[in-house]
mmJSON file of the N, C-alpha and C atoms, coordinates in Angstrom:
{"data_MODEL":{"atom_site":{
"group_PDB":["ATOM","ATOM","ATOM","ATOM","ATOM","ATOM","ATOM","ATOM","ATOM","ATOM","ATOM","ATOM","ATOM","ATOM","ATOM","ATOM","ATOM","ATOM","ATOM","ATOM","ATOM","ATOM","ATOM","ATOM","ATOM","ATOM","ATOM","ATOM","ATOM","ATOM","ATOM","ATOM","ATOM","ATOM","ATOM","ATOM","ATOM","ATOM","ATOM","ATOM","ATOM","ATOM","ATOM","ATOM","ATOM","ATOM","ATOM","ATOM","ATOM","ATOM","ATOM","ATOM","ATOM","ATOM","ATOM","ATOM","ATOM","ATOM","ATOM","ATOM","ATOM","ATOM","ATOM","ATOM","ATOM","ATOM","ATOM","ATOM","ATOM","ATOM","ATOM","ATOM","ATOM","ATOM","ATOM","ATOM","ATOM","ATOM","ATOM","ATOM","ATOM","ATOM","ATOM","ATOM","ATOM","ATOM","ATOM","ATOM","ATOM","ATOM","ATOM","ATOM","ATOM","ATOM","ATOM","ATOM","ATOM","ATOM","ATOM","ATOM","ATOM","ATOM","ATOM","ATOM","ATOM","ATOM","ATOM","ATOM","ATOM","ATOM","ATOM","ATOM","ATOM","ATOM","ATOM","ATOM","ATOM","ATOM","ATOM","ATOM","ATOM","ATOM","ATOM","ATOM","ATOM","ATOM","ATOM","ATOM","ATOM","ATOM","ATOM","ATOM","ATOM","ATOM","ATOM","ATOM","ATOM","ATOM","ATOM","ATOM","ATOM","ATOM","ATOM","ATOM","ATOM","ATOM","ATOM","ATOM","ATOM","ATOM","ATOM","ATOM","ATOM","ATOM","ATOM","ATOM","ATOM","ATOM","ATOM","ATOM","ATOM","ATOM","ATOM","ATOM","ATOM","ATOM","ATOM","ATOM","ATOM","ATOM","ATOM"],
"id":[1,2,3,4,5,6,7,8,9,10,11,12,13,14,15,16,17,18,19,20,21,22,23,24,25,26,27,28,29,30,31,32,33,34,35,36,37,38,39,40,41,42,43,44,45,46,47,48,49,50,51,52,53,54,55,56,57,58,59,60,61,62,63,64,65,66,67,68,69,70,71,72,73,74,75,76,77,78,79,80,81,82,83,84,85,86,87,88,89,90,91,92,93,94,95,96,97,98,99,100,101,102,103,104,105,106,107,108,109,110,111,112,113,114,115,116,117,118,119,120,121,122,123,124,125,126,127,128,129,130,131,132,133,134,135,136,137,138,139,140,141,142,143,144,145,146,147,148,149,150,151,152,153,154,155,156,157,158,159,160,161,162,163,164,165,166,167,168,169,170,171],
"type_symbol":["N","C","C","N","C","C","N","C","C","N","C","C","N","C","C","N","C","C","N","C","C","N","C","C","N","C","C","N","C","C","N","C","C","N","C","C","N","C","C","N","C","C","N","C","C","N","C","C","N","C","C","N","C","C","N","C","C","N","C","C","N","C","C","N","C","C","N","C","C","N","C","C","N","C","C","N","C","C","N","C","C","N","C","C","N","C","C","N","C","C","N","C","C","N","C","C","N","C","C","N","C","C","N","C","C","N","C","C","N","C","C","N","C","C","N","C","C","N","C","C","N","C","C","N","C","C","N","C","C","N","C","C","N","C","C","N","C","C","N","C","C","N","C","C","N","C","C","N","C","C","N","C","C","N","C","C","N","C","C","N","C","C","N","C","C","N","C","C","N","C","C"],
"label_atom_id":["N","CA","C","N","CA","C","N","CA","C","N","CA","C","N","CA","C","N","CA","C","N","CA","C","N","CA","C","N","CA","C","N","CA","C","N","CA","C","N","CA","C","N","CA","C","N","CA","C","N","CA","C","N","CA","C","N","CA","C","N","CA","C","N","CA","C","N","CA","C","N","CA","C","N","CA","C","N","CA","C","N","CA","C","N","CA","C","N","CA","C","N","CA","C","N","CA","C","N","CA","C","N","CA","C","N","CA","C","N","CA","C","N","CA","C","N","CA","C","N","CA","C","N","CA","C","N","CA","C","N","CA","C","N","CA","C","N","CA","C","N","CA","C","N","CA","C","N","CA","C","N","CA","C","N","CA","C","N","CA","C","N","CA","C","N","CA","C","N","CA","C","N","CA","C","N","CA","C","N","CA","C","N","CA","C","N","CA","C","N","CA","C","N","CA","C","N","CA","C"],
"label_alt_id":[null,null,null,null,null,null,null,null,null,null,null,null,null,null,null,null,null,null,null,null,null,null,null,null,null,null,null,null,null,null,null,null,null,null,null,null,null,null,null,null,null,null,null,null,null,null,null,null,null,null,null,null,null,null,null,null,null,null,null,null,null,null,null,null,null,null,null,null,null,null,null,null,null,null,null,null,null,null,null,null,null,null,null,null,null,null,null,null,null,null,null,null,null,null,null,null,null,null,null,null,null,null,null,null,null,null,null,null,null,null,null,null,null,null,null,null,null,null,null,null,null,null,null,null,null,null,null,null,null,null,null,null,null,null,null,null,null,null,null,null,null,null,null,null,null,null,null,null,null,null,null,null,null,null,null,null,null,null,null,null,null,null,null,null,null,null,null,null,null,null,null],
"label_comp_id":["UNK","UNK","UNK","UNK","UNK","UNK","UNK","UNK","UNK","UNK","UNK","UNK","UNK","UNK","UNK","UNK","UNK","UNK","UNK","UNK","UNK","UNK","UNK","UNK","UNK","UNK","UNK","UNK","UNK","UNK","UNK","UNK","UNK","UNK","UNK","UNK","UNK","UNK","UNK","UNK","UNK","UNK","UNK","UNK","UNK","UNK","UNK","UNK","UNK","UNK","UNK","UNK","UNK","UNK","UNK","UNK","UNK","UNK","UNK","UNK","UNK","UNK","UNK","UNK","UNK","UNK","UNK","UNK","UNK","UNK","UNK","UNK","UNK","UNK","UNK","UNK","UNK","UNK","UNK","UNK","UNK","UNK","UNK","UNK","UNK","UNK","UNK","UNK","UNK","UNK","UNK","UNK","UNK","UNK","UNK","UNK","UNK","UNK","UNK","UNK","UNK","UNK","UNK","UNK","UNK","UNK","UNK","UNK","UNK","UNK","UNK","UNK","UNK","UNK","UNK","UNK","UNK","UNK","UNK","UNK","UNK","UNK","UNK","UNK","UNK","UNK","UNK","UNK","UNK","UNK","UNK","UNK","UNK","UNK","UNK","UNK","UNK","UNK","UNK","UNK","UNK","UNK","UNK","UNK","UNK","UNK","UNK","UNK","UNK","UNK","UNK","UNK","UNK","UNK","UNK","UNK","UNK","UNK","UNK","UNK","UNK","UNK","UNK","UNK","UNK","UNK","UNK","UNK","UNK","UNK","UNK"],
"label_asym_id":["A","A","A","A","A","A","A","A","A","A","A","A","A","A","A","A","A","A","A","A","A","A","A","A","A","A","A","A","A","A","A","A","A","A","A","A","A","A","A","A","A","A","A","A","A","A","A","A","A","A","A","A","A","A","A","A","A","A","A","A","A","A","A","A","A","A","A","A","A","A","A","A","A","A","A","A","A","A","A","A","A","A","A","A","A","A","A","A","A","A","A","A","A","A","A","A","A","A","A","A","A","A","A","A","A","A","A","A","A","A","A","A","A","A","A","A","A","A","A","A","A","A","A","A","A","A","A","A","A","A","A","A","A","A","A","A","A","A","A","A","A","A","A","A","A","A","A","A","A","A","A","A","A","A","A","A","A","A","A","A","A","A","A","A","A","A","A","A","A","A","A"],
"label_entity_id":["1","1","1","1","1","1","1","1","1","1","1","1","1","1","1","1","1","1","1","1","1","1","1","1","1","1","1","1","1","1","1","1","1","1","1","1","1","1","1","1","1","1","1","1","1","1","1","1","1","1","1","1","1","1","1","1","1","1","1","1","1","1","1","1","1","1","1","1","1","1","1","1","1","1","1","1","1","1","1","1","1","1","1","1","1","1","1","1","1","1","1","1","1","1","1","1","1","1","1","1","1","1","1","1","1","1","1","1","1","1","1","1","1","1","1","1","1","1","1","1","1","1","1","1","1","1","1","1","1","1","1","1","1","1","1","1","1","1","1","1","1","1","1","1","1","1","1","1","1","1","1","1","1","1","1","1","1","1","1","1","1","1","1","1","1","1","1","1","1","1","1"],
"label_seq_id":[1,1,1,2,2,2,3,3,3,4,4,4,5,5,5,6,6,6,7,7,7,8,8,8,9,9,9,10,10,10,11,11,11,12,12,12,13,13,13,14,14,14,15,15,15,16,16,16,17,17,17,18,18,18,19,19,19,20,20,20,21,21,21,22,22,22,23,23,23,24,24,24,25,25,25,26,26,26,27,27,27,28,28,28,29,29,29,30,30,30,31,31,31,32,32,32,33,33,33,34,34,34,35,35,35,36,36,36,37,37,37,38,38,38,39,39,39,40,40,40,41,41,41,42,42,42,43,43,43,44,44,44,45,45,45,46,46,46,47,47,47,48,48,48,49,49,49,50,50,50,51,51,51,52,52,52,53,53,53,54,54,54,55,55,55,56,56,56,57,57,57],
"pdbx_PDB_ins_code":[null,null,null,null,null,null,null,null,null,null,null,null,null,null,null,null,null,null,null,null,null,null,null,null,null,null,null,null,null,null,null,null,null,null,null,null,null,null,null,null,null,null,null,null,null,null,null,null,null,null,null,null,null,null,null,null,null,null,null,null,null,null,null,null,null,null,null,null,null,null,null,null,null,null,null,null,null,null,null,null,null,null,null,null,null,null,null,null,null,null,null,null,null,null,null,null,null,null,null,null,null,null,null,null,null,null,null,null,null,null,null,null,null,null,null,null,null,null,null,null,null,null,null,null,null,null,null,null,null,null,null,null,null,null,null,null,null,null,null,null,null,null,null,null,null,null,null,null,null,null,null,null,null,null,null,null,null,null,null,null,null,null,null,null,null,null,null,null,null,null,null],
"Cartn_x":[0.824,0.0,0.884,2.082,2.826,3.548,3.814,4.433,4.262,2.563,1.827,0.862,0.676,0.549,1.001,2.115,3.173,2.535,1.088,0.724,0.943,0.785,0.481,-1.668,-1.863,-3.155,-4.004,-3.437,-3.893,-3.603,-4.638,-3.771,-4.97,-4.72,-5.978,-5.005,-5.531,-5.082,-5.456,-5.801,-6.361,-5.934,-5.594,-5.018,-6.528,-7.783,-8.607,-9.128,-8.954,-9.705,-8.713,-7.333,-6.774,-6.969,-7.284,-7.576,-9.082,-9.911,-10.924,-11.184,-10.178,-9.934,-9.209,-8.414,-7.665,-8.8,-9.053,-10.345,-11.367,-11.695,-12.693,-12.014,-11.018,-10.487,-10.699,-10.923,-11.099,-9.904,-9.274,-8.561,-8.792,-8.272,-8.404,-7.867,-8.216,-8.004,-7.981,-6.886,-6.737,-6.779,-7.921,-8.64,-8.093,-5.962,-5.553,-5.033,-5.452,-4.862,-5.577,-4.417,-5.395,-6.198,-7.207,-7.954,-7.018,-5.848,-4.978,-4.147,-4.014,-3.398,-4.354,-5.568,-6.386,-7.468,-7.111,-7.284,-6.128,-5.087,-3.501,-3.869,-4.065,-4.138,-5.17,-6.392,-7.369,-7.485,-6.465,-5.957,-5.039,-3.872,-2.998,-3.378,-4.266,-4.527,-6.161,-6.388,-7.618,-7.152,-8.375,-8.597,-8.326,-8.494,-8.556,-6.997,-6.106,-4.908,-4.779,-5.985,-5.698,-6.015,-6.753,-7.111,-5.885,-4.661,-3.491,-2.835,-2.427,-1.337,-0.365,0.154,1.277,2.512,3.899,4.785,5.278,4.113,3.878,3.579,4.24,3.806,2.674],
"Cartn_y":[-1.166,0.0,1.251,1.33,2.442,2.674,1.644,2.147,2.471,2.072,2.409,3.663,4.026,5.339,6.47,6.124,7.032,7.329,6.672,6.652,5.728,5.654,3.973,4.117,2.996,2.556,3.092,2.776,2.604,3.849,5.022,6.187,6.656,7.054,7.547,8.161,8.758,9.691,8.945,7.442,7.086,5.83,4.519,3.247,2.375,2.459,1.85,2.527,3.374,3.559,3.134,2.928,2.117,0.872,0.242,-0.835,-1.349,-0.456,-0.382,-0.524,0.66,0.516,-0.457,-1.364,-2.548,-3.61,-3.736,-5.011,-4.767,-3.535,-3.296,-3.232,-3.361,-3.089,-1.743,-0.722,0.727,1.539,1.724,2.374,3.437,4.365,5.099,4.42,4.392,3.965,5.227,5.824,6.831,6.248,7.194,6.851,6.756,7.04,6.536,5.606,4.968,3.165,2.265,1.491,0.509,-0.39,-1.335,-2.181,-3.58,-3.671,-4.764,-4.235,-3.499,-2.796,-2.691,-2.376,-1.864,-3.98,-4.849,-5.9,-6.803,-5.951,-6.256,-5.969,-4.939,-4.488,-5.26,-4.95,-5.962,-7.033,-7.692,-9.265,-9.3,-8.787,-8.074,-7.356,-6.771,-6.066,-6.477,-7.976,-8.957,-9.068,-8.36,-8.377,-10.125,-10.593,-12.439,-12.724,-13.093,-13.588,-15.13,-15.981,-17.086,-16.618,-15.551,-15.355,-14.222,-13.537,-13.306,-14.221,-13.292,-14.36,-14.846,-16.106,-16.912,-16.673,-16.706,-17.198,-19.038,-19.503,-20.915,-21.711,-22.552,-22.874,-23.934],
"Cartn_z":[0.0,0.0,0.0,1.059,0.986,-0.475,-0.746,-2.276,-3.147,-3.245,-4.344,-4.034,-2.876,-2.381,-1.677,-0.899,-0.54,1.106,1.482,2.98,3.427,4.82,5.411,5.286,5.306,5.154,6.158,7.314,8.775,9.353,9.454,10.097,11.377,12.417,13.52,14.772,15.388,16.807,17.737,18.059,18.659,18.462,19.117,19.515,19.082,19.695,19.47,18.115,17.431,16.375,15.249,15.417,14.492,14.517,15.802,15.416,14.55,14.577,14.642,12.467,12.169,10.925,10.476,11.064,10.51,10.377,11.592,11.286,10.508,10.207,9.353,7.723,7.529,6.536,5.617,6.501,6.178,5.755,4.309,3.995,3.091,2.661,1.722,0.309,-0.958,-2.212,-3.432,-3.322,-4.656,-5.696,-6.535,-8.011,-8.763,-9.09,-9.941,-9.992,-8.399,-8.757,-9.793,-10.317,-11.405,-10.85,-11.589,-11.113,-10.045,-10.853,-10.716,-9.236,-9.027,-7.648,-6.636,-7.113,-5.703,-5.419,-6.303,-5.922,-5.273,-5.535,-4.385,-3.176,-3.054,-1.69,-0.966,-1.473,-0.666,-0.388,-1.166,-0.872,0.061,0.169,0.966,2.615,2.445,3.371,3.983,3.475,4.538,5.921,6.586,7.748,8.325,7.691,7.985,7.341,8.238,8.334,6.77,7.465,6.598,4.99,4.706,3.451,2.503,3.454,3.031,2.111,0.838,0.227,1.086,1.128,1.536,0.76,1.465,0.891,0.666,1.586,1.824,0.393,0.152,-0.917,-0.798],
"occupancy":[1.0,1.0,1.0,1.0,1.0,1.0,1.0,1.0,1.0,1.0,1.0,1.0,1.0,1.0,1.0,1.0,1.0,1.0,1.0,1.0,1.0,1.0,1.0,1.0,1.0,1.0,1.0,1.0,1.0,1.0,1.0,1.0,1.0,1.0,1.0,1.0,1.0,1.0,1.0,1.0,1.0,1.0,1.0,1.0,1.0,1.0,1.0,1.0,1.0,1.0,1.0,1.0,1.0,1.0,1.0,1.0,1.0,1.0,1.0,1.0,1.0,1.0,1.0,1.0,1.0,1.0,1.0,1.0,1.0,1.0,1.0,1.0,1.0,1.0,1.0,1.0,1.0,1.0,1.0,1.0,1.0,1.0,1.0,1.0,1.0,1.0,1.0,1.0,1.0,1.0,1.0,1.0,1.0,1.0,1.0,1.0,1.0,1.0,1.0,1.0,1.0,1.0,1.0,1.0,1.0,1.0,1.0,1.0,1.0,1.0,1.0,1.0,1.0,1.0,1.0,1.0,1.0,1.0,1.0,1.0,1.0,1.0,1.0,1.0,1.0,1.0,1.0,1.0,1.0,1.0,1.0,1.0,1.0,1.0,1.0,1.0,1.0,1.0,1.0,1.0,1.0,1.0,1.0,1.0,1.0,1.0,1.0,1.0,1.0,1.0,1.0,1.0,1.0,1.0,1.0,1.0,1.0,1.0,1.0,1.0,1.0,1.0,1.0,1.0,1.0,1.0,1.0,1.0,1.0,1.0,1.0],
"B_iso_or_equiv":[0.0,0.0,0.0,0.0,0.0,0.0,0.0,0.0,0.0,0.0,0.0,0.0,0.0,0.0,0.0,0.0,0.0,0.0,0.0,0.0,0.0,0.0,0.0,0.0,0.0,0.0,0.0,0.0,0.0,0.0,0.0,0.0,0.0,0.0,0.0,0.0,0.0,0.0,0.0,0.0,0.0,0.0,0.0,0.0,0.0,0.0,0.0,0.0,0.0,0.0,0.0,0.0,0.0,0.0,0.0,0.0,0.0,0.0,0.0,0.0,0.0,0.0,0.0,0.0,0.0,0.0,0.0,0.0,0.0,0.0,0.0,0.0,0.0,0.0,0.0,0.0,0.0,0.0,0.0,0.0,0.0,0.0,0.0,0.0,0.0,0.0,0.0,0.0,0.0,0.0,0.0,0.0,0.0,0.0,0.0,0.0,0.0,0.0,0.0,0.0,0.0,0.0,0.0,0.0,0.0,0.0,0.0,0.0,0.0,0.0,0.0,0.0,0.0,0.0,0.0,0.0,0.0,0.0,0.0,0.0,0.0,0.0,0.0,0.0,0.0,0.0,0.0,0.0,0.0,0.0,0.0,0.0,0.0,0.0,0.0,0.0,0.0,0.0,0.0,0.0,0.0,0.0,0.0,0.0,0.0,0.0,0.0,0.0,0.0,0.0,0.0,0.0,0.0,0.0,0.0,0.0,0.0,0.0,0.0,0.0,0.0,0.0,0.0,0.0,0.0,0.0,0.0,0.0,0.0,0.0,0.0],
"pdbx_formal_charge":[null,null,null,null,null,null,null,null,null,null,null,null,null,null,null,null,null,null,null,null,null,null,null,null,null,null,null,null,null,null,null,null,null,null,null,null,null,null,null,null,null,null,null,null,null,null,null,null,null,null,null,null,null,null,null,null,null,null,null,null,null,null,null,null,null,null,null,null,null,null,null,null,null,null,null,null,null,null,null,null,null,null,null,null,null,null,null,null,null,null,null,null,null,null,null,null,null,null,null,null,null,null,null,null,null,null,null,null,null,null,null,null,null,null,null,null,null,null,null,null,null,null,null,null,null,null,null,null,null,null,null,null,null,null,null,null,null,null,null,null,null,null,null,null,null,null,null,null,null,null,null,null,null,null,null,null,null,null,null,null,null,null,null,null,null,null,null,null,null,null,null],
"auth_seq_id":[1,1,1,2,2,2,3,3,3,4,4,4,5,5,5,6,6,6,7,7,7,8,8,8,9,9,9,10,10,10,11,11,11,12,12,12,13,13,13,14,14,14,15,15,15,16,16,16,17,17,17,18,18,18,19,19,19,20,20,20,21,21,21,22,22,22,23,23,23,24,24,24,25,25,25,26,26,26,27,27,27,28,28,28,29,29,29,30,30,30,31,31,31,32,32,32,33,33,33,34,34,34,35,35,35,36,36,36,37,37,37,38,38,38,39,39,39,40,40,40,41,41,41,42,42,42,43,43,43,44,44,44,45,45,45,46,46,46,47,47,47,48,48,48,49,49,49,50,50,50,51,51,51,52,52,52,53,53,53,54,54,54,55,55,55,56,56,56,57,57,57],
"auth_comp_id":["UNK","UNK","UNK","UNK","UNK","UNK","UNK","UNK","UNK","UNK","UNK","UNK","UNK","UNK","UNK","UNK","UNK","UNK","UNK","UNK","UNK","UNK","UNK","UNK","UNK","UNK","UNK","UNK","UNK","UNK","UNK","UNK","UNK","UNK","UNK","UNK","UNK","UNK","UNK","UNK","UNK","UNK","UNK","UNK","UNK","UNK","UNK","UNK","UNK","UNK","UNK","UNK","UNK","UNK","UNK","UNK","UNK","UNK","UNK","UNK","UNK","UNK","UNK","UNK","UNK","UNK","UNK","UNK","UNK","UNK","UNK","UNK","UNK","UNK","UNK","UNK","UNK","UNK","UNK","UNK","UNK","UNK","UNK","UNK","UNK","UNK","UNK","UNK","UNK","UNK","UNK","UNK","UNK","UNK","UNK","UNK","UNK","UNK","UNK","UNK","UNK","UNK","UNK","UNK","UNK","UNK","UNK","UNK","UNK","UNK","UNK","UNK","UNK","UNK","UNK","UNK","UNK","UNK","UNK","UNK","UNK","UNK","UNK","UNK","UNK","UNK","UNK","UNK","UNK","UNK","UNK","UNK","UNK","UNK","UNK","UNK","UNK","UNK","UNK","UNK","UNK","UNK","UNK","UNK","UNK","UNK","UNK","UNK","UNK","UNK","UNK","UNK","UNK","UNK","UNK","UNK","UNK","UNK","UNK","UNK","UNK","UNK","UNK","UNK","UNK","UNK","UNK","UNK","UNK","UNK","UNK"],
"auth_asym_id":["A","A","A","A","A","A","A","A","A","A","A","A","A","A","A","A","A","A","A","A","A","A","A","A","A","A","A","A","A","A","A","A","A","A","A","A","A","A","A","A","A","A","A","A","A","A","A","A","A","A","A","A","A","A","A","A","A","A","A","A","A","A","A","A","A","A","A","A","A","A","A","A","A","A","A","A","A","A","A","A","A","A","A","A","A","A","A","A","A","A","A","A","A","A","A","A","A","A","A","A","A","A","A","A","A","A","A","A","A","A","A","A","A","A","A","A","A","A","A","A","A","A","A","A","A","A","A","A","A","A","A","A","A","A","A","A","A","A","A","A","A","A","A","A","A","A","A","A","A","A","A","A","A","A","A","A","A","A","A","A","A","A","A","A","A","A","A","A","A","A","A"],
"auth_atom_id":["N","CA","C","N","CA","C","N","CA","C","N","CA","C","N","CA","C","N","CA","C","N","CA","C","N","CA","C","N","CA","C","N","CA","C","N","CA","C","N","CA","C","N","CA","C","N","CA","C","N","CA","C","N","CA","C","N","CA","C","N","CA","C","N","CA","C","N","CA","C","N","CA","C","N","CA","C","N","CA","C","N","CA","C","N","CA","C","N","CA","C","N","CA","C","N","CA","C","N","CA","C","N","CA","C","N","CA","C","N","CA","C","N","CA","C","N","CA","C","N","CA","C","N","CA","C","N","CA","C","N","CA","C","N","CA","C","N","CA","C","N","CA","C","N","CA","C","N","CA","C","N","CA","C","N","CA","C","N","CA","C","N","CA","C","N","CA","C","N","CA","C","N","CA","C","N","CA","C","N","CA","C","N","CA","C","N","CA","C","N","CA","C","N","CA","C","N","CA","C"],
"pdbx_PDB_model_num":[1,1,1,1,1,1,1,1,1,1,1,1,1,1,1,1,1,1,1,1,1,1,1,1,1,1,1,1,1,1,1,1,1,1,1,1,1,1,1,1,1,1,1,1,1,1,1,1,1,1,1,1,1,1,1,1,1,1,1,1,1,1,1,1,1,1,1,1,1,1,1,1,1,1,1,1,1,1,1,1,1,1,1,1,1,1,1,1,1,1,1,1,1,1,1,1,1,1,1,1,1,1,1,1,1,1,1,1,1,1,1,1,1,1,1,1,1,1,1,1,1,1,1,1,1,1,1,1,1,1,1,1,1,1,1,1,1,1,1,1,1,1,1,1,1,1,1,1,1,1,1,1,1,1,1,1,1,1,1,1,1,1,1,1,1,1,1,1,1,1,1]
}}}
C-alpha cells in the first residue's frame, strides 16, 4: 500500500480507532490506482490472516 501510495493505510489519533480501521479493513483507495493494484491491496490487506497471500507454498 505504501508504495503504491506514498501513505500507510492505517492512520488515527487514537489506539482503538486504528484498530478499529484494521479489522474493518477501512482504507483510503486513490482513483488513480489501477484495477490490478487496488485488488492487491485488498488481498494483501484482509482483515482475515488465513485469506493473506502466503509465501507458503
Amino acid at each position: 500500500y505504501t508504495a503504491l501510495t506514498g501513505r500507510a493505510p492505517f492512520e488515527a489519533r487514537h489506539r482503538p480507532e486504528l484498530y478499529r480501521s484494521i479489522r474493518g479493513a477501512r482504507y483510503p483507495l486513490p482513483p488513480q490506482l489501477s484495477p490490478c493494484a487496488r485488488a492487491l491491496i485488498a488481498h494483501m490487506l484482509d482483515p482475515d490472516p488465513a485469506a493473506r497471500p502466503s509465501l507458503a507454498g
